[in-house]
C-alpha positions as CSV (number, residue, x, y, z in Angstrom):
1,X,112.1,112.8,79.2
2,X,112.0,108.9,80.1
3,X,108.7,107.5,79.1
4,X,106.6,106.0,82.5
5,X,107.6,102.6,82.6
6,X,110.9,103.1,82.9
7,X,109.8,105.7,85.5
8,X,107.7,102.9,87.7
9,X,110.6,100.4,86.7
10,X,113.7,102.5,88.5
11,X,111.0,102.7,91.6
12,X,109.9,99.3,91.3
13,X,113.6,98.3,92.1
14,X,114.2,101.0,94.6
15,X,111.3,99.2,96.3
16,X,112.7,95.4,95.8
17,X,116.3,96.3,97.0
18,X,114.5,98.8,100.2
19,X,116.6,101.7,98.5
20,X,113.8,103.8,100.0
21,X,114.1,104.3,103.4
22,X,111.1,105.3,105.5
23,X,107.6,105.6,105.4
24,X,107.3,109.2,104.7
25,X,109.7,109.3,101.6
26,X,107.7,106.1,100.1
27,X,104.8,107.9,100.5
28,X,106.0,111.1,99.6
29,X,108.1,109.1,95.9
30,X,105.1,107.2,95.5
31,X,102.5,110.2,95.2
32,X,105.2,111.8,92.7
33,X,105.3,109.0,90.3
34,X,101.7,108.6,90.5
35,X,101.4,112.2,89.5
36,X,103.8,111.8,86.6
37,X,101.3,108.7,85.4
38,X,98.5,110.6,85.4
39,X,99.9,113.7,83.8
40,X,101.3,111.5,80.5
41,X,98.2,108.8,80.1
42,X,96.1,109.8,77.5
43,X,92.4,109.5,78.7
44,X,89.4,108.8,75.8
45,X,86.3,111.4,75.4
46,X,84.4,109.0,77.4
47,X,85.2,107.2,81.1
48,X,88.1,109.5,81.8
49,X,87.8,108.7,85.1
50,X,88.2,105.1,84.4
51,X,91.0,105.3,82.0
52,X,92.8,107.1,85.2
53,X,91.6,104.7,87.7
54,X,92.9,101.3,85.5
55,X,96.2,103.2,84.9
56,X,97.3,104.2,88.4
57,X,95.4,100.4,89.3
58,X,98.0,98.8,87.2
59,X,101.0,101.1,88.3
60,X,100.0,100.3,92.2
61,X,99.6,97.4,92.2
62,X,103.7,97.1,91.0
63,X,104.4,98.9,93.5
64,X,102.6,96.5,96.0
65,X,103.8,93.5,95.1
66,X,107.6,95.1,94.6
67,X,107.4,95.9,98.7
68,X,104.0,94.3,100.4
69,X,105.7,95.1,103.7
70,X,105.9,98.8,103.4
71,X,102.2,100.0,103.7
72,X,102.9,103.3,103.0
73,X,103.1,102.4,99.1
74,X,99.4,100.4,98.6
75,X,97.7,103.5,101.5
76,X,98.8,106.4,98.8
77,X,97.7,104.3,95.8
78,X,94.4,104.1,97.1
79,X,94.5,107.9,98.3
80,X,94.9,108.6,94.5
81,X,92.4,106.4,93.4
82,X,89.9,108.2,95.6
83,X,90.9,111.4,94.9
84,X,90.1,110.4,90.8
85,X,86.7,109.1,92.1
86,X,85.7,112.6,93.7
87,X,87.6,114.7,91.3
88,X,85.1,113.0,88.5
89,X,81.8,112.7,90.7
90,X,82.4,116.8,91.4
91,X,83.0,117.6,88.0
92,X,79.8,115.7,86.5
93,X,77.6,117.0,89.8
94,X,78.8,120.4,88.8
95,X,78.3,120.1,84.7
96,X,74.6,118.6,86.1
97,X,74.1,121.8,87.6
98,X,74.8,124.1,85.3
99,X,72.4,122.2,83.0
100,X,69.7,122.7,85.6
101,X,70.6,126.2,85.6
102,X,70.3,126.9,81.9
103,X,67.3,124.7,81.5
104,X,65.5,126.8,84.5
105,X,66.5,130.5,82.5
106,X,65.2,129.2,79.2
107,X,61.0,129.5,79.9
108,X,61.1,129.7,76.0
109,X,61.5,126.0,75.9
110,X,59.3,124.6,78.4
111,X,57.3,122.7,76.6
112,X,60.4,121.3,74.7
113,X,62.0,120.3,77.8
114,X,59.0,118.1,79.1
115,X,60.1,115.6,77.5
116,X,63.9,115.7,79.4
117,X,62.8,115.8,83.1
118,X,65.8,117.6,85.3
119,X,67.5,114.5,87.5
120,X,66.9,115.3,90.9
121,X,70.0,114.7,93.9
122,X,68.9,110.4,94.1
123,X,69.8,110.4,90.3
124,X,72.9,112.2,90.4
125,X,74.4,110.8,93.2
126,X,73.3,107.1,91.3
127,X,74.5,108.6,88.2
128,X,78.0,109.3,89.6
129,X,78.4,105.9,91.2
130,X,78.1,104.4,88.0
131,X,80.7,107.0,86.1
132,X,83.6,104.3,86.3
133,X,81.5,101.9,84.1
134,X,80.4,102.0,81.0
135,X,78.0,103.9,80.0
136,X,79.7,106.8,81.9
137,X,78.0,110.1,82.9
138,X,80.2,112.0,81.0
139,X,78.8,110.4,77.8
140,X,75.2,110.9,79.1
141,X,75.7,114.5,79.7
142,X,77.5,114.9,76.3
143,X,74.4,113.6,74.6
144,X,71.9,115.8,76.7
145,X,72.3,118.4,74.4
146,X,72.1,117.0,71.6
147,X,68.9,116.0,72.3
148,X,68.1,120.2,72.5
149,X,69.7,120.8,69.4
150,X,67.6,118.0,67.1
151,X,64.9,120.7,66.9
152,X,67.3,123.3,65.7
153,X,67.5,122.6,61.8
154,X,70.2,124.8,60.5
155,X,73.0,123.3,58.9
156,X,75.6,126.1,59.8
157,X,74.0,125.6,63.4
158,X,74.8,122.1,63.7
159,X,78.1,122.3,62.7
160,X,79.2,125.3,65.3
161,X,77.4,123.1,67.9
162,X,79.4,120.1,66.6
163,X,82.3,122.2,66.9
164,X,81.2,123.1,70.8
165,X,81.1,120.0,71.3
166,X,84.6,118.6,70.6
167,X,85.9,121.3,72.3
168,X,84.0,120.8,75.2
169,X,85.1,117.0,75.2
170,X,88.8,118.4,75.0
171,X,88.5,120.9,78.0
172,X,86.6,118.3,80.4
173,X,89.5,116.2,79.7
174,X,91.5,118.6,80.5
175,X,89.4,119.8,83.8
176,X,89.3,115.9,85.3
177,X,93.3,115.5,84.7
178,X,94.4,119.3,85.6
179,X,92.1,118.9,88.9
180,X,93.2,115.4,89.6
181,X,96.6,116.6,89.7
182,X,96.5,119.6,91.6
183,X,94.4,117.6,94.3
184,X,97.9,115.4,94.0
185,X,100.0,118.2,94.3
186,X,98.0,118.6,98.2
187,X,98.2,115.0,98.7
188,X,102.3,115.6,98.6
189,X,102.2,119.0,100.1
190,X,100.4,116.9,103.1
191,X,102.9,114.2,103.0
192,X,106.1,117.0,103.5
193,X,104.1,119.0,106.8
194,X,102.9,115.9,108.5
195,X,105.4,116.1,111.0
196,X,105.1,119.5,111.5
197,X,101.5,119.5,112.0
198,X,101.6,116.9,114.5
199,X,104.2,118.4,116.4
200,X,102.4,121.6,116.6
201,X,100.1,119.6,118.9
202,X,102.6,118.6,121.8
203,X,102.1,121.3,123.4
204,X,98.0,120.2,124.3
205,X,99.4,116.8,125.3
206,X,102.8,117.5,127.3
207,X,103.2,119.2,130.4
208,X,105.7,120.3,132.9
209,X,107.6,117.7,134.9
210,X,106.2,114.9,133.3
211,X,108.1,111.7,132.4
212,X,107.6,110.1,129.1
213,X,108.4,106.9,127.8
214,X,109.2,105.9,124.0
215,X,111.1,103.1,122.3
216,X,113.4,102.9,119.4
217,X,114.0,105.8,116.6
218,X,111.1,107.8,115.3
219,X,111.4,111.2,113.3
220,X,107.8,112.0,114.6
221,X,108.5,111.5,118.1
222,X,111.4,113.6,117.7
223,X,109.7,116.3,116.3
224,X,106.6,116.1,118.9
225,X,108.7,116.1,121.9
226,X,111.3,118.8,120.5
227,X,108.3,121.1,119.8
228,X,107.0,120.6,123.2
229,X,110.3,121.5,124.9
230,X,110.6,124.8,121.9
231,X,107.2,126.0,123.8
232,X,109.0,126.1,127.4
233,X,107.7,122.3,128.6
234,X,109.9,120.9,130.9
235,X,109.9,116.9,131.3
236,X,112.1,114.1,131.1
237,X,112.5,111.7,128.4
238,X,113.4,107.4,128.9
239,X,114.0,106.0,125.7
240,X,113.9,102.2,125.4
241,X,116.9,101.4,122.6
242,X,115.2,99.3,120.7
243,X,117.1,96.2,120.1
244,X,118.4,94.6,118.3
245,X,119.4,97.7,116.1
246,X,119.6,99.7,119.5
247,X,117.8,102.9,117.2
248,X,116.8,104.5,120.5
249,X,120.5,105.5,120.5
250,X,120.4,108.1,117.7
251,X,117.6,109.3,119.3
252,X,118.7,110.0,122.6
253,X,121.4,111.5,121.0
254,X,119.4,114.2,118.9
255,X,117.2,114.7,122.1
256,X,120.2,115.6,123.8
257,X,121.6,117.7,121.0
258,X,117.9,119.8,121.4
259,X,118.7,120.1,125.2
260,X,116.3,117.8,126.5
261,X,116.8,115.3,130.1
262,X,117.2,111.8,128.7
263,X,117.8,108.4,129.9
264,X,118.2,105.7,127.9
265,X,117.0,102.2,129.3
266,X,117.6,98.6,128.2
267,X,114.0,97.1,126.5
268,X,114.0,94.3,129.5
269,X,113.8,97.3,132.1
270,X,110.7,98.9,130.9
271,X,108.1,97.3,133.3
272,X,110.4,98.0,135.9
273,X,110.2,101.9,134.8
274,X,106.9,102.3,134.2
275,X,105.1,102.7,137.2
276,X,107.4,105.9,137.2
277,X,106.2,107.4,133.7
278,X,103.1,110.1,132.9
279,X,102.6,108.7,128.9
280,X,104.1,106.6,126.4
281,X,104.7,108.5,123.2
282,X,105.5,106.3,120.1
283,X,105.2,106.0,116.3
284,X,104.2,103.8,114.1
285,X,104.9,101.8,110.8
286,X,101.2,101.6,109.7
287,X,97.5,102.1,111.7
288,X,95.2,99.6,110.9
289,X,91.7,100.0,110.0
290,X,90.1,98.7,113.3
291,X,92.9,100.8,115.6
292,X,95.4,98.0,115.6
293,X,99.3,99.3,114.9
294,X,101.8,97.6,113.4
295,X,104.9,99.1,115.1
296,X,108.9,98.6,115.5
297,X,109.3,95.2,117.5
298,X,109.2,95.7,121.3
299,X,106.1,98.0,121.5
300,X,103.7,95.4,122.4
301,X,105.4,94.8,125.6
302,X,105.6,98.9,126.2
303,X,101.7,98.4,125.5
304,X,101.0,95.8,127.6
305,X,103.2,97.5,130.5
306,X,101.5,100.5,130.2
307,X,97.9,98.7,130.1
308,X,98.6,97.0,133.5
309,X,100.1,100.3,134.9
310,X,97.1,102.5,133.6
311,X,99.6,104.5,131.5
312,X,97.9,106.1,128.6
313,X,99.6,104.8,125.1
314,X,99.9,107.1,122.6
315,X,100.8,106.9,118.9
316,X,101.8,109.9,116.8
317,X,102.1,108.7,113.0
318,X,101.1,110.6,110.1
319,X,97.4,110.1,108.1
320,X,99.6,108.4,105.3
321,X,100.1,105.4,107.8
322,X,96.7,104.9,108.1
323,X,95.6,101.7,106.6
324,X,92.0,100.7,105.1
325,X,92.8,97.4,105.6
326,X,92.6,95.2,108.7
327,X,95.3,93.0,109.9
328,X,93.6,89.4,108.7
329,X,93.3,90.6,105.1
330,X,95.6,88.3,103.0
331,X,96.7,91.4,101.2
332,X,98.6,92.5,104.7
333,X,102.0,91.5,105.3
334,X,102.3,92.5,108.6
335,X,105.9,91.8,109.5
336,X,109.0,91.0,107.8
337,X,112.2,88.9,108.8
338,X,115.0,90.9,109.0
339,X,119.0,89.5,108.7
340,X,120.0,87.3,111.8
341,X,123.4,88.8,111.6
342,X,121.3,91.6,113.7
343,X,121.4,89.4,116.4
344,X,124.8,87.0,116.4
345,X,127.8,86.7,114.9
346,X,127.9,84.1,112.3
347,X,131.4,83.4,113.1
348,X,131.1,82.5,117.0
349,X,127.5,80.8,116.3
350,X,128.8,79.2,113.1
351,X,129.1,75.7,114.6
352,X,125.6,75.9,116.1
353,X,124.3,76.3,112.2
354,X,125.9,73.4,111.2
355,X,124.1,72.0,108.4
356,X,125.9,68.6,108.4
357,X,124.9,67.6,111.6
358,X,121.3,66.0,113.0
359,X,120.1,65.0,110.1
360,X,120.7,67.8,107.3
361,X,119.1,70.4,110.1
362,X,120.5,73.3,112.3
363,X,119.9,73.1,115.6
364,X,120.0,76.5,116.1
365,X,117.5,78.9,114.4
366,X,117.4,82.9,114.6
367,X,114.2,85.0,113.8
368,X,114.1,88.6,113.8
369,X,110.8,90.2,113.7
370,X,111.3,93.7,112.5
371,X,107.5,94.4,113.9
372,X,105.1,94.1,116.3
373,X,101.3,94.1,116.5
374,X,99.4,96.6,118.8
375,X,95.8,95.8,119.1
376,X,93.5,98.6,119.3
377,X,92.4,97.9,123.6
378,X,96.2,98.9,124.2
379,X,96.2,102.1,122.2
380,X,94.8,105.3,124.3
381,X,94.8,108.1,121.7
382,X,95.9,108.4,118.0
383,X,97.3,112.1,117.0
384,X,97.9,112.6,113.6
385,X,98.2,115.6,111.0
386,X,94.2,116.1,111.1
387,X,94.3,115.9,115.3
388,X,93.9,113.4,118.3
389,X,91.9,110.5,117.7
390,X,90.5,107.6,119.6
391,X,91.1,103.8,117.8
392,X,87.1,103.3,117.4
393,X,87.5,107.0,114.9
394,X,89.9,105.3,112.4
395,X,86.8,104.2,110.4
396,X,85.5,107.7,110.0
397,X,89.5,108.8,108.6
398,X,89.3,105.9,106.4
399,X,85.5,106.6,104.8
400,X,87.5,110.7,104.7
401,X,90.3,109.2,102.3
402,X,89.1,105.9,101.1
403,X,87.1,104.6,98.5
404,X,85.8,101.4,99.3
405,X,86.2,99.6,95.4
406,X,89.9,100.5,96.1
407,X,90.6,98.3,99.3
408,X,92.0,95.8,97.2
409,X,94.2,97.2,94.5
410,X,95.6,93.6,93.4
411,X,94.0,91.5,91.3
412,X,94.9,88.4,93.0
413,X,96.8,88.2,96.5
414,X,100.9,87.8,95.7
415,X,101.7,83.9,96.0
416,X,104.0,83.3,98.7
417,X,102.8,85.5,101.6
């Protein structure tokens, strides 16, 4: 079995060289390697939790810096981060309580246990925000007994308790990793229905003989509107192409292969068309924490058509898309430059990119934006895997499956951005 580095390495240049395609299979290739980390890293007696948390730390943010476009990759990262951070705080509430149990059965040792008041719910919950640093709670609770058994003087009792002890050091170990790792395990289950749960909400959203507008090439739409038309909804379909890659295409294609009325539309003829559609239906490549939506490049003008029109907006996009971060963060890369070659053929423009002429300089100079930005006063409604959402909610998603000492998983921002 190859060790994890070369595990994280292989990904690391799948990342580089975009050998992953989509946001759902990052995710989805991301949580798995993450899983594989934690199941081989050897945690000490005491600060599991933080041997975890600087091990997946160091992995993600490998995995950031190999791909700081694809957002999917840093928003998983930090979904396994906080899933170590509640794992741990449930497992030491729940070892508190079970010492508040056995202290409350024992009324032989009342007078013994004034000295070792019970921690009420203010201590625990401070006692758990502190588990990641030295001293951790885990060490505290391991010496709570101890401090019972110093008025026990047998010998052969100290050694059985000594005994209990490593063995209850090895099964918590155990416990935090075995939990963290099934709570994984849901994290990837989640990833693989996402579009499936989301589509099993089209039906709420689309009804008969309306008109809907998307652009470009998005398995989620696909799935949404194919799942409304399985449930007996009639309606009609535009779909922008999506230029320059002209995606909208392949999915007029497959809407057509599922039997549904499509009409494909050049990008320049949407504000012409949209006085004539019910809803705009798009995906997403990431959700920003204040609402905002990075999307393919063209949906900003869909936005701003269907603003002006009073056209509600909608984004379907999985929970994995959704971003804790906000789009002036210097750890966001919000867009990326894709090839020119996209756009014109190097051989007909090639005497326009002259580098010999005008002092060293081309006079002609191609950029290709692979996305735009959607602020949050354009978006009407965000469904996702958990349900239908309003921008101003993302902050309640994001305290749901975000831990705020994990915004920032690099150490320093990536030079060069």
């Amino acid at each position: 079995m190859p060790d994890t580095q070369t595990i994280v390495n292989d990904f690391v240049i799948k990342l580089k060289r975009r050998k992953v395609e989509g946001s759902q299979a990052t995710a989805k290739q991301t949580a798995e390697l993450l899983r594989s980390v934690i199941s081989q890293q050897r945690v000490p007696h005491t600060n599991q939790a933080g041997a975890l948390i600087e091990a997946v730390k160091a992995v993600g943010e490998q995995l950031i810096a190999a791909n700081p476009v694809e957002l999917a990759v840093g928003n998983i990262v930090r979904r396994v981060l906080h899933i170590i951070r509640e794992e741990n705080v449930s497992l030491a509430t729940n070892a508190i309580g079970r010492l508040n149990v056995s202290a409350g059965s024992d009324d032989e040792d009342d007078d013994e246990r004034g000295d070792f008041p019970v921690l009420s719910a203010a201590a625990v919950a401070a006692a758990s925000r502190s588990t990641l640093r030295p001293p951790s709670l885990h060490a505290l609770l391991e010496d709570m007994p101890d401090l019972g058994a110093a008025h026990h003087t047998s010998s052969s009792g100290g050694d059985s308790e000594g005994k209990s002890k490593s063995a209850d050091k090895s099964s918590r170990s155990r416990k935090l990793k075995h939990d963290v790792i099934e709570a994984v395990n849901e994290l990837i289950e989640d990833i693989d229905t996402c579009h499936e749960q989301i589509a099993e909400q089209a039906v709420e959203h689309i009804h008969h003989n309306e008109v809907i507008l998307t652009l470009g090439s998005s398995r989620t739409v696909m799935e949404f509107l194919c799942a409304a038309k399985e449930k007996q909804r009639s309606f009609r379909v535009f779909v922008a192409e999506g230029g320059p890659r002209y995606q909208g295409h392949s999915l007029a294609k497959e809407l057509v292969a599922r039997g549904l009325q499509t009409t494909v539309i050049t990008d320049s003829a949407v504000f012409a068309m949209i006085s004539r559609v019910n809803m705009v239906i798009v995906g997403a490549h990431a959700i920003m924490a204040n609402g905002g939506v990075v999307a393919p490049v063209g949906l900003n003008m869909v936005a701003l058509a269907a603003k002006k029109h009073a056209v509600p907006f909608v984004v379907v996009a999985g929970s994995l898309k959704l971003c804790p971060l906000y789009p002036h963060n210097p750890e966001v890369l919000l867009n990326d430059l894709r090839s020119p070659s996209e756009l014109l053929d190097f051989g007909e423009f090639s005497d326009c990119m002259d580098f010999g002429c005008a002092g060293g300089a081309p006079l002609l100079h191609v950029v290709n934006p692979a996305f735009d930005y959607v602020p949050p006063n354009l978006v009407s409604l965000f469904i996702t895997d958990t349900g239908g959402h309003p921008p101003s909610y993302m902050y309640r998603l994001i305290a749901d499956y975000y831990s705020a000492d994990d915004f920032v998983v690099q150490k320093r921002p990536a030079s060069g951005n």
